[in-house]
C-alpha angles and dihedrals in degrees: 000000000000081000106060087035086052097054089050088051085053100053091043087060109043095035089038093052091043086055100046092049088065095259122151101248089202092058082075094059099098109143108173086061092051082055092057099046101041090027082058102043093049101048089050081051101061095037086046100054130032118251096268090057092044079047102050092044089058090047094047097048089051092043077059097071083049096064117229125356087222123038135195086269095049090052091051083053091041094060104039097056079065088046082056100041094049092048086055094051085042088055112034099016123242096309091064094069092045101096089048094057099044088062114013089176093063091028107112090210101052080037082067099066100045094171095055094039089060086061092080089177097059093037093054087043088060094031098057085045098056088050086060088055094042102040091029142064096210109153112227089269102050087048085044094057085040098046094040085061091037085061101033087060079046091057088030099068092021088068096046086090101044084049099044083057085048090053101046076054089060101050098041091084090057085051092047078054084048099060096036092058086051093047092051085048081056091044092058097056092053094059103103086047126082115304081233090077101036091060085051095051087048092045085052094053095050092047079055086064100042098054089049096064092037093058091038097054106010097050123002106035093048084050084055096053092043091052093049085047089049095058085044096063102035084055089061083079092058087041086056094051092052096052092042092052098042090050086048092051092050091057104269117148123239108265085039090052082040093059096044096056086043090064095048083064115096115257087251096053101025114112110229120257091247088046092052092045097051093040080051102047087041098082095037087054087043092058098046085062 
């Protein structure tokens, strides 16, 4: 939501202060030169990126307007289905969490947590780790080095989109250039006609410029930014994971292993110590009755 009130922000500004400084609002109205300028960058986009990029970018700009992806609830979640899985592990041993694994949508314990179980990406990631736990004798060092590449490919591919937008910014203001070169072209062939319209025809190709560099870094280039925030901090979940499994693998007990994932969170996002601890007695003293 800051995004699309900064942008209006933007525009006031620019559009306000042009106004009140006794400029003609409608002189800025030059469409043909919108065309070349948005018509350009968007055709460089889509030869530039694959279809699932293209796709994503789409997707992301509009999940900005949603707020986060995970929110302070998802993360509390988040981190009691591993407070489940490593008591099971605790209790019946590492067998004990293979069928669960094996089909998380039929699994009770992942079913518990609906919200989470609909992010496929974040449940394979713990669930193939858990495999290697399971299937493997990896000691914490070897899973950390596998699992640190396993999420660098993640962000990897998860950024592609954020950095296809930054780029189209960057190009906006060459394209600006673009339509400018063509208005003064316009412009020359206009010479022996009425000053009137050659003035037209300049004020037209500067427009060309100017829209160029507002799209560029009053639009484009801070969506860009927003999206690239915005896998920052959605990786911090799969961040959280990692921690969570390693500590579990070294010996740690669950609320220990627990502990160790919550401080990896973000302050904003991060459930506080006292709200982990009762979500995660609720269901204990729940059960006792």
């Amino acid at each position: 939501m800051l995004v699309l009130i900064g942008a209006i922000v933007v525009l006031a500004s620019v559009l306000g202060g042009f106004v009140l400084s006794h400029g003609e609002i409608l002189a800025l109205w030059q469409p043909y030169e919108l065309l070349i300028i948005g018509g350009g960058a968007l055709g460089a986009f889509l030869s530039a990126n694959p279809p699932k990029v293209v796709k994503a970018a789409i997707t992301d700009a509009i999940g900005l307007l949603k707020g986060p992806k995970y929110k302070k609830q998802d993360y509390v979640d988040l981190l009691s289905m591993l407070y489940d899985l490593f008591s099971l592990i605790r209790k019946e041993g590492l067998l004990g969490v293979e069928e669960h694994i094996e089909d998380p949508q039929a699994s009770s314990l992942f079913s518990a947590y609906p919200r989470l179980l609909r992010e496929h990406h974040l449940i394979e990631f713990t669930t193939d780790c858990l495999r290697l736990i399971v299937g493997g004798s990896m000691n914490p060092h070897e899973l950390e080095q596998l699992l640190d590449v396993e999420l660098e490919t993640h962000h990897h591919e998860a950024l592609a989109p954020a950095m296809a937008v930054t780029k189209m910014a960057d190009a906006l203001p060459g394209f600006g250039i673009v339509a400018a070169v063509l208005g003064i072209v316009t412009t020359m062939g206009q010479l022996d006609g009425d000053t009137s319209r050659i003035g037209m025809h300049i004020a037209g190709a500067l427009v060309g410029t100017f829209l160029g560099i507002l799209l560029c870094y009053g639009f484009l280039g801070p969506l860009g930014s927003a999206m690239e925030n915005r896998v920052q901090e959605d990786g911090k979940a799969f961040e959280c994971v990692k921690i969570a499994l390693l500590a579990s693998l070294r010996g740690y007990n669950p609320k220990v292993s627990v502990e160790f994932a919550r401080k990896a969170l973000s302050t904003q996002s991060r459930p506080g110590f006292q709200d982990l601890e009762e979500h995660l007695k609720a269901p204990r003293a729940k059960a006792a009755t």
